[in-house]
C-alpha positions as semicolon CSV with decimal commas, in nm:
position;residue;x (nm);y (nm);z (nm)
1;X;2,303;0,589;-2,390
2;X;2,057;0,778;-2,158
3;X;1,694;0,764;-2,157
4;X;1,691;1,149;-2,145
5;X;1,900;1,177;-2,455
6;X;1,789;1,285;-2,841
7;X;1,946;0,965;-2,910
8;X;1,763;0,745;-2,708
9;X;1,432;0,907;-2,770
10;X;1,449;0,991;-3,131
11;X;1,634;0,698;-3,312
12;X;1,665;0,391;-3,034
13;X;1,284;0,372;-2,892
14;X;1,081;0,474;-3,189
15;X;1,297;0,209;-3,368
16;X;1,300;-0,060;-3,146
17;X;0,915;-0,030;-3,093
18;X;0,823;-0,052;-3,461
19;X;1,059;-0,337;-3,488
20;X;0,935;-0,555;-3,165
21;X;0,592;-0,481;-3,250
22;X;0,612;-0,581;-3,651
23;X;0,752;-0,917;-3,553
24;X;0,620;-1,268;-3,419
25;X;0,587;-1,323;-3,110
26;X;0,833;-1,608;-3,084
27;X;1,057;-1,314;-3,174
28;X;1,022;-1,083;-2,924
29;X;1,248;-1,137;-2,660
30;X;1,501;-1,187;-2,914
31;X;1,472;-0,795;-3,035
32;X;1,487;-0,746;-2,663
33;X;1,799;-0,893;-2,608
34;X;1,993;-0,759;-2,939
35;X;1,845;-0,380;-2,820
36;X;1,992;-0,451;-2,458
37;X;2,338;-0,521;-2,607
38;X;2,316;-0,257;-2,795
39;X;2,227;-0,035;-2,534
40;X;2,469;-0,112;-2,326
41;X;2,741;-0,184;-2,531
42;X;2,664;0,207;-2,665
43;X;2,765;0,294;-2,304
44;X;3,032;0,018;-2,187
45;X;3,162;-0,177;-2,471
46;X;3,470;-0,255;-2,285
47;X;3,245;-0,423;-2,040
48;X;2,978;-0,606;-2,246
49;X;3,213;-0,938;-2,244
50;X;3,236;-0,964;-1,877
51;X;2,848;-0,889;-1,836
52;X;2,816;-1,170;-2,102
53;X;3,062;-1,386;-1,930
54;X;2,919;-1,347;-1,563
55;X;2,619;-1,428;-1,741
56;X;2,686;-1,757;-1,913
57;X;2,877;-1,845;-1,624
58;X;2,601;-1,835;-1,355
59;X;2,302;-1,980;-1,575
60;X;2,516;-2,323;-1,625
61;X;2,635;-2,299;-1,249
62;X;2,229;-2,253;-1,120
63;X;2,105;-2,520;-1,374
64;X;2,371;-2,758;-1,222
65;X;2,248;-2,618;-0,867
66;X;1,861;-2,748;-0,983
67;X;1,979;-3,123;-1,099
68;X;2,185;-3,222;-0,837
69;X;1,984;-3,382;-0,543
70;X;2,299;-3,375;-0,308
71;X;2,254;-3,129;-0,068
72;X;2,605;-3,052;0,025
73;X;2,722;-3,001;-0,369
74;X;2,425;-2,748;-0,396
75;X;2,533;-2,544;-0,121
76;X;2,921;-2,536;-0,222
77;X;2,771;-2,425;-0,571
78;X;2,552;-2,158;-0,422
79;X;2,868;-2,046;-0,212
80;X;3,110;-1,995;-0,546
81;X;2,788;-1,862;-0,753
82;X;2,704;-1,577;-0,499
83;X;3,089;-1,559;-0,399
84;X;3,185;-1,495;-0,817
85;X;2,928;-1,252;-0,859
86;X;2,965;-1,061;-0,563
87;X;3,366;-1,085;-0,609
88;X;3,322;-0,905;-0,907
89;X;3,127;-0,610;-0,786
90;X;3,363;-0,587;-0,520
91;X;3,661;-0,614;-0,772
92;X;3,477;-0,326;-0,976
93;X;3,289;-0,057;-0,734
94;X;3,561;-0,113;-0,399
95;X;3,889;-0,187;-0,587
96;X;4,007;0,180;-0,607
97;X;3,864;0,262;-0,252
98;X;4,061;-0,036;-0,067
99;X;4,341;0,086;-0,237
100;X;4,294;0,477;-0,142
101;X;4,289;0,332;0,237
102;X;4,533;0,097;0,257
103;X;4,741;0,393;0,107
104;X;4,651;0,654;0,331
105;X;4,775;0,400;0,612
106;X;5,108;0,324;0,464
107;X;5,168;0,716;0,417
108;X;5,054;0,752;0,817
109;X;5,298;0,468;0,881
110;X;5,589;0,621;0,671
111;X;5,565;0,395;0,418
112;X;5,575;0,440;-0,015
113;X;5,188;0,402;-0,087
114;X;5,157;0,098;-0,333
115;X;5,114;0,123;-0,666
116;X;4,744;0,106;-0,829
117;X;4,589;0,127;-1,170
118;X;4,225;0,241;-1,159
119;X;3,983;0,040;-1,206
120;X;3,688;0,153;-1,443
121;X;3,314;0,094;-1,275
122;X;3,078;-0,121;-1,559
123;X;2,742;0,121;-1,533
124;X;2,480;-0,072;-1,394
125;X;2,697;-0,345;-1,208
126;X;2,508;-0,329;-0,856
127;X;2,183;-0,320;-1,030
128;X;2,263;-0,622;-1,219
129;X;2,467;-0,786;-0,994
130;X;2,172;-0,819;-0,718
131;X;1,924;-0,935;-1,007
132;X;2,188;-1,244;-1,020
133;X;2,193;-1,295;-0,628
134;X;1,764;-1,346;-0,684
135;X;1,817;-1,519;-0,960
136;X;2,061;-1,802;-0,783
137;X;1,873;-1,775;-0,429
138;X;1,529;-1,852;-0,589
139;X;1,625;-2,155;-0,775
140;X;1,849;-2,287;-0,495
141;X;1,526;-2,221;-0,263
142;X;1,281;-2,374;-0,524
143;X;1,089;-2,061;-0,531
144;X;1,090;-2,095;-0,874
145;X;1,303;-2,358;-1,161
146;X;1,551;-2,215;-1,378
147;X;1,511;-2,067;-1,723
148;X;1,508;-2,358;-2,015
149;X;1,737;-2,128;-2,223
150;X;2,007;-1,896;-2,214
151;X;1,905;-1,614;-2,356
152;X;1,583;-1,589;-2,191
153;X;1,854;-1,543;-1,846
154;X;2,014;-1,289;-2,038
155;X;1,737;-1,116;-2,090
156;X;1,616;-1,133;-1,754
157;X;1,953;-0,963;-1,640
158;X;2,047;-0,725;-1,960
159;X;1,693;-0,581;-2,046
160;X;1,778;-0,230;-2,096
161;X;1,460;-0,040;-1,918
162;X;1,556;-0,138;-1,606
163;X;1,975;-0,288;-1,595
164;X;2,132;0,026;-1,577
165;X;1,971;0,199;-1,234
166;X;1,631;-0,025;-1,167
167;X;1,390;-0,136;-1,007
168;X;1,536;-0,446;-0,877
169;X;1,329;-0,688;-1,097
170;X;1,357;-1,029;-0,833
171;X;1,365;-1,368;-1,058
172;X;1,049;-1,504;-0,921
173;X;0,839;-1,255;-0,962
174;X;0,906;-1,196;-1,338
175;X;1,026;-1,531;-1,444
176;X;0,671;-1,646;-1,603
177;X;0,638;-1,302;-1,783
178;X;0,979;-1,403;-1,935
179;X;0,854;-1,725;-2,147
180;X;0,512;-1,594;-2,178
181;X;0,331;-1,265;-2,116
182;X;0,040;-1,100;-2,288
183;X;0,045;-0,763;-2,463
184;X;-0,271;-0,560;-2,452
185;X;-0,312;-0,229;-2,602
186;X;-0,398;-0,090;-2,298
187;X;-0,079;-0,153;-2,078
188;X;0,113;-0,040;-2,416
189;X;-0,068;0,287;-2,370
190;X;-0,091;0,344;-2,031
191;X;0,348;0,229;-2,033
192;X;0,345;0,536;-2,287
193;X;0,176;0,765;-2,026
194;X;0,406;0,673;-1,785
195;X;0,702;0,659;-1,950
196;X;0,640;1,067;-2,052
197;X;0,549;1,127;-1,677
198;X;0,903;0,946;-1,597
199;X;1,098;1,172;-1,837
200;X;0,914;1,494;-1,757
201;X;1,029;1,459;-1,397
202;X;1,385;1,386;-1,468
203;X;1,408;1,674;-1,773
204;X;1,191;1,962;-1,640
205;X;1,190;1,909;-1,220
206;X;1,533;1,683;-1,206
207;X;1,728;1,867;-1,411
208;X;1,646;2,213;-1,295
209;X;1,718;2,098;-0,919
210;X;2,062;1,961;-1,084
211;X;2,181;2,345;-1,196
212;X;2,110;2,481;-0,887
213;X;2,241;2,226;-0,668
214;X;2,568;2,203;-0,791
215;X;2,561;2,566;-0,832
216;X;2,631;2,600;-0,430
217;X;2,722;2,210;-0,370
218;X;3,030;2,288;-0,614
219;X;3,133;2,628;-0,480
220;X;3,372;2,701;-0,213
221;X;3,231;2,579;0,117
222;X;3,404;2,855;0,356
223;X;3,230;3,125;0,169
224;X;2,890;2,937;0,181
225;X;2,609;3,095;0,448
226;X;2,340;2,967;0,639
227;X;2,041;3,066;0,344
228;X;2,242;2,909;0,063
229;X;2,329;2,590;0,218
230;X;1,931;2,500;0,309
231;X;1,910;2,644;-0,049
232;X;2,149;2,362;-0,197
233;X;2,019;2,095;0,033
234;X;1,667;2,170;-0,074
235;X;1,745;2,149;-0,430
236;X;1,939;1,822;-0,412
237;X;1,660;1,675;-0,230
238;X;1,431;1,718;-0,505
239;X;1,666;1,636;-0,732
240;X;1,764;1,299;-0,642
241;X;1,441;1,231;-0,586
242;X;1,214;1,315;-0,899
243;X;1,579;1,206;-1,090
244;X;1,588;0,860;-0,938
245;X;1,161;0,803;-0,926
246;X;1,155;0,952;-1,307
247;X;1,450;0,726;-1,404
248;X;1,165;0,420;-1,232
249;X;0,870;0,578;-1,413
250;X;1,015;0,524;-1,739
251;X;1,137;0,182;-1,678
252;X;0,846;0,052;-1,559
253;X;0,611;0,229;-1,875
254;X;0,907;0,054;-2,090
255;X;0,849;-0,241;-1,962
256;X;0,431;-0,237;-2,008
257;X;0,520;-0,166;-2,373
258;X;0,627;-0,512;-2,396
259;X;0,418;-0,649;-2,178
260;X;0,604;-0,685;-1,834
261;X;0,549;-0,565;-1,483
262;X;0,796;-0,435;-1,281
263;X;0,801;-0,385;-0,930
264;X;0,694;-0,034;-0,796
265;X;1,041;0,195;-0,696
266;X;0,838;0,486;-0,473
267;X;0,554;0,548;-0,293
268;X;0,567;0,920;-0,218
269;X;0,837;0,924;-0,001
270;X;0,847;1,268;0,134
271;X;0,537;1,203;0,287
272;X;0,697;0,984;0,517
273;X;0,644;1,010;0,893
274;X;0,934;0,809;1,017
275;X;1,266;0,670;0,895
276;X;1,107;0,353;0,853
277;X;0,859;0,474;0,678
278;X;1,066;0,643;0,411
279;X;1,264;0,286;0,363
280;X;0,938;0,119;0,297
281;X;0,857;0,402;0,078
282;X;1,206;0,509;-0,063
283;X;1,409;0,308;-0,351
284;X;1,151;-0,032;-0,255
285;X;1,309;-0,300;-0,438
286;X;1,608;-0,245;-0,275
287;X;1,475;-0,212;0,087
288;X;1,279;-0,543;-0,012
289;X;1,580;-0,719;-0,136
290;X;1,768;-0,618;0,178
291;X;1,516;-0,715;0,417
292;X;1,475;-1,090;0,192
293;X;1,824;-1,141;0,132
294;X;1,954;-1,004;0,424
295;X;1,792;-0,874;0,719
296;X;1,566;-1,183;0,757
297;X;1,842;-1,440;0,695
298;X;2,054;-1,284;1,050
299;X;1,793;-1,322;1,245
300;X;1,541;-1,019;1,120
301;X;1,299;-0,910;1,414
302;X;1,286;-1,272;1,560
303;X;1,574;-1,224;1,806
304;X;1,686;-1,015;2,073
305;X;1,643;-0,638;2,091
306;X;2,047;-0,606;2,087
307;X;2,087;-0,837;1,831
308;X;1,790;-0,660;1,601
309;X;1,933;-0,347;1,635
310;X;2,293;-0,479;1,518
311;X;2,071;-0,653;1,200
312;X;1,976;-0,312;1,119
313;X;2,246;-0,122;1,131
314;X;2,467;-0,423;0,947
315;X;2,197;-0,402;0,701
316;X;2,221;-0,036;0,655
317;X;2,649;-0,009;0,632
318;X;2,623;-0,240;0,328
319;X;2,364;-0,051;0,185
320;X;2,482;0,266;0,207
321;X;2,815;0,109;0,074
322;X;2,608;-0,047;-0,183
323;X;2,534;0,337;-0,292
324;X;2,868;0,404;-0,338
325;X;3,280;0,341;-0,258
326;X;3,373;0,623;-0,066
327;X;3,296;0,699;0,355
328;X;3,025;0,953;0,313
329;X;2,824;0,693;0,195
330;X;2,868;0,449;0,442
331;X;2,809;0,718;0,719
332;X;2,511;0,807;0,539
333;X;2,413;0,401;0,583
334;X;2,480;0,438;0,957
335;X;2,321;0,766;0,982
336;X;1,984;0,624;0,839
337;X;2,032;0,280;1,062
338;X;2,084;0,482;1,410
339;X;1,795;0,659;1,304
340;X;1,555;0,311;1,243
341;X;1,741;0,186;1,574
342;X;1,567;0,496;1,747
343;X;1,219;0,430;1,602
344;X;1,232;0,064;1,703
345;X;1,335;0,239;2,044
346;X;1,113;0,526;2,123
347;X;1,083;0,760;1,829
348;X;0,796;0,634;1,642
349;X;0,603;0,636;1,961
350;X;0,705;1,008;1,980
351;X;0,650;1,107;1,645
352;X;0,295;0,943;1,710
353;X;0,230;1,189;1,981
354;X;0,301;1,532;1,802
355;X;0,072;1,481;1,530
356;X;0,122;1,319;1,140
357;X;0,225;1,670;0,994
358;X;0,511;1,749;1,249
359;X;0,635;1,418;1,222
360;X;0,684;1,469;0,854
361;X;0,810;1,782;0,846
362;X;1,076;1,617;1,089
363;X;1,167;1,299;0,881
364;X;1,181;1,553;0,612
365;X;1,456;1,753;0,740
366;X;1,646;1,433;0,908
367;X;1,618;1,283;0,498
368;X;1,760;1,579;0,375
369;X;2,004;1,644;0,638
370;X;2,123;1,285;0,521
371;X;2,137;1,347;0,154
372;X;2,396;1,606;0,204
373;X;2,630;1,310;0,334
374;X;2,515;1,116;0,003
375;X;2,585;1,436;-0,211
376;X;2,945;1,563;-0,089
377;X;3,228;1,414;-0,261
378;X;3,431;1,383;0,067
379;X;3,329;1,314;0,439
380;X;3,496;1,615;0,505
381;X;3,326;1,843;0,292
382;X;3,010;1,688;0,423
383;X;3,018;1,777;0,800
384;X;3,154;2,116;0,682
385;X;2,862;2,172;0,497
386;X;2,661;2,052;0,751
387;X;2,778;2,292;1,006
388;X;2,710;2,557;0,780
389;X;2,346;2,453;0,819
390;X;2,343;2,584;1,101
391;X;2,572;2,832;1,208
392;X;2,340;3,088;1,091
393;X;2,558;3,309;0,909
394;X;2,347;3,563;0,685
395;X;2,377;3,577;0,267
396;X;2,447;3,897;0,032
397;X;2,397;3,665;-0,269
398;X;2,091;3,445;-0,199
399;X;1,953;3,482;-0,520
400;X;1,814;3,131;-0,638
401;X;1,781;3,118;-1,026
402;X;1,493;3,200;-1,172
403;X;1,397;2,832;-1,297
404;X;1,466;2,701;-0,945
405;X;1,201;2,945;-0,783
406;X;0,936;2,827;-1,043
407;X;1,018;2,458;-1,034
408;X;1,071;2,448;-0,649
409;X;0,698;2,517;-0,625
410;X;0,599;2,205;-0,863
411;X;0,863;1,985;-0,696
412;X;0,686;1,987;-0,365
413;X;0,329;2,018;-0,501
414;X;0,391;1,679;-0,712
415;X;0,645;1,499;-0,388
416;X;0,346;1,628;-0,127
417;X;0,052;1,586;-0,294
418;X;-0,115;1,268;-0,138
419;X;-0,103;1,485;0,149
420;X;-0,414;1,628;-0,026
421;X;-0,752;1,518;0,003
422;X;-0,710;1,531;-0,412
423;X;-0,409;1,358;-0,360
424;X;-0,397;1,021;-0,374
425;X;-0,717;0,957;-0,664
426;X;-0,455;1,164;-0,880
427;X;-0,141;0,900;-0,813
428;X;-0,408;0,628;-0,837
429;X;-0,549;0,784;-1,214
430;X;-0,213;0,798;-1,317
431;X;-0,014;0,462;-1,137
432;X;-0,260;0,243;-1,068
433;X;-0,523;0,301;-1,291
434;X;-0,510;-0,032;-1,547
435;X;-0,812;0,079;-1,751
436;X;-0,908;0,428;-1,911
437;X;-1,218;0,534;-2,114
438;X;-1,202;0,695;-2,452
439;X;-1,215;1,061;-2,340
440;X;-0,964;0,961;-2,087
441;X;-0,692;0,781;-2,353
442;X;-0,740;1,135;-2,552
443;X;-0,673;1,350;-2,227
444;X;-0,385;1,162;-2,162
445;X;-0,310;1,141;-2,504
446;X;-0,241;1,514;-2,503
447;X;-0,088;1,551;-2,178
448;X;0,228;1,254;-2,343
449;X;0,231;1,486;-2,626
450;X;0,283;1,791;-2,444
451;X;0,532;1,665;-2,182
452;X;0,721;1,484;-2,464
453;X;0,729;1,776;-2,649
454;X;0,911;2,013;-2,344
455;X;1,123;1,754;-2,262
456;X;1,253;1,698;-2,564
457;X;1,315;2,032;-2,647
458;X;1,481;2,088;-2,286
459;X;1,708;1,816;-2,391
460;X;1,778;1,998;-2,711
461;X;1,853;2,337;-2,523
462;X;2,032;2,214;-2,210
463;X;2,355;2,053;-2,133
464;X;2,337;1,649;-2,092
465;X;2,281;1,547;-1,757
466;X;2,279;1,187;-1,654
467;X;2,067;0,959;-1,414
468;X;2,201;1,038;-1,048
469;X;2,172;0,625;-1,022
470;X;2,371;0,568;-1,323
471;X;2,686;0,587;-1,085
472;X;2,587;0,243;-0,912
């Protein structure tokens, strides 16, 4: 089940809001929890037990972590906690590609390539996976004790607006909210807003971007030119973006329905005017989770140049393999950590000189030039599409389809627009506004309406399309 589906928005939501709302509040979290399974048993159910046992399994293993006072028992717990958990994503997402290489090396070696039965991905296992990691880390650090019960934990893993693809909700800063949280009208209304502005990007910008990017990203590469490539790159750009920041927009207006906060995802990263400013910009939780969890613990900034540089680009392989099992992915991790190795060498200072709007436009192409490597199914296909980029080779069929060349215009207009004077009171009214007048509540009122209303009926007319993040 898919945010973006008739199902999800017609029967699921409108259901489980009458419901949570209609009962006590000692109730609450319960209906939360039985809708999570649901939800996600609706999408997995062959892997709802293993969730459920990964789950059970950690909360006794952290509450032991709390009560024991010797230090070398807590640390051989935190080892086999984080070792478990993280032994099961690998099992899952890197399974199949070990295999696949260790294979292709046998069959270079003349050997018989050894025999492998798929393994199935659980949706949503890095997403939940790295909530667990917090969740163990914080109470082994004291940043915050454990939950009292365990389906409180269960909750804080399985809640279905954000498990599936995000934001990376981190234990401590969502743990209180968990026991007790108030619920004010206007965060219930202002979660609506933004969960219509969420699903309006992913159905009517997203979706649009989808069609025409996999028009040319799914065609035969040899007979792609020059115009069509920048075409497909363009589109895909857009895509994953107002796919992946929609998919955040509704999760966190979900979760101010009932009363939580979740972390901001973007920041208007296109605006960017440096690879490091995209990363603290782009997909935040995760950049702030890799910086906590990992880039600080080797040594972050406080060691030598060489050494910092290494950090980075360590830091930037196992996210891009985080993304995804496959090369292209990892190469696109590299590709973005050679690039943050330059700014910490010379290219922020370079970028400074020529001026904020050059510097954009050139993180702009260097992001997109990167989320071809994210988009191709194979490394190969990748640098051959790349090449095509540029070998300037003209187009007898550059025809973009008629819903791309209205949407294109809207995609940058909404992913540019704090570049406008204008610009940023609009994100504010809409993000970080926490109060709104009458005439304002009616205004926005409309606007849900409206945008619920296209989107739905987009979702009625098109064919399904699911959240680019759903994959990880």
């Amino acid at each position: 089940m898919v945010f973006s589906s008739t199902l999800f928005l017609l029967y699921f939501l409108p259901i489980f809001l009458i419901v949570y709302n209609l009962v006590p509040k000692k109730f609450k979290n319960y209906i939360i929890l039985i809708s999570s399974l649901l939800f996600y048993a609706w999408g997995a159910p062959k892997f709802i037990f293993v969730v459920i046992l990964s789950i059970i399994f950690t909360f006794y293993l952290v509450r032991t972590i709390n009560n024991s006072s010797n230090i070398k028992k807590r640390r051989i717990l935190l080892f086999i906690g984080v070792l478990i958990n993280i032994g099961l994503l690998a099992y899952f997402k890197y399974a199949n590609f070990f295999v696949e290489n260790v294979n292709f090396l046998f069959s270079k070696m003349g050997y018989e390539p050894a025999k492998w039965i798929e393994v199935a991905l659980p949706i949503g296992i890095s997403f939940f996976t790295f909530q667990t990691i917090t969740y163990i880390l914080d109470v082994y650090r004291k940043v915050h004790s454990p939950l009292d019960k365990l389906t409180d934990y269960m909750l804080y893993i399985m809640a279905f607006p954000q498990m599936i693809a995000g934001p990376i909700v981190r234990f401590n800063t969502i743990a209180d909210q968990i026991i007790k949280r108030d619920e004010v009208i206007d965060d219930k209304l202002a979660g609506f807003y933004r969960f219509s502005i969420g699903l309006a990007k992913k159905v009517l910008i997203a979706n649009v971007m989808a069609a025409q990017a996999d028009q040319i990203f799914n065609g035969n590469i040899l007979d792609l030119s020059t115009p069509n490539a920048w075409l497909g790159m363009v589109a895909y750009t857009f895509q994953i973006y107002f796919d992946f920041a929609g998919y955040s927009d509704m999760a966190i207006g979900l979760g101010k329905m009932m009363g939580f906060t979740f972390p901001e995802n973007f920041d208007m990263p296109y605006t960017s005017k440096s690879i490091s400013e995209f990363w603290r910009r782009w997909h935040m939780t995760l950049g702030n989770f890799m910086k906590d969890y990992l880039y600080i613990p080797l040594g972050g900034n406080k060691v030598s140049k060489r050494r910092m540089y290494f950090n980075l680009w360590v830091v930037f392989l196992i996210s891009g393999l985080w993304h995804g099992a496959s090369w292209n992915f990892v190469i696109w991790g590299a590709y973005h950590g050679l690039f943050l190795v330059l700014d910490k060498m010379f290219l922020i200072k370079f970028l400074n000189k020529i001026g904020g709007f050059f510097s954009t436009i050139f993180t702009f192409i260097i992001v997109m030039i990167g989320w071809v490597l994210f988009r191709s199914e194979t490394l190969e296909f990748a640098l051959q599409y790349i090449k095509k980029l540029f070998t300037f080779t003209l187009a007898n069929d550059f025809y973009p389809r008629p819903d791309f060349s209205i949407m294109i215009f809207v995609s940058i207009l909404f992913a540019f627009i704090t570049s406008l004077k204008f610009g940023n009171k609009i994100k504010d009214f809409f993000f970080n506004k926490n109060t709104y007048s009458i005439k304002q509540h009616i205004l926005l009122t409309l606007m849900t309406i409206v945008l619920l209303f296209l989107s739905v009926s987009f979702i009625v007319s098109s064919d399904f399309n699911p959240f680019i993040y759903y994959r990880f």
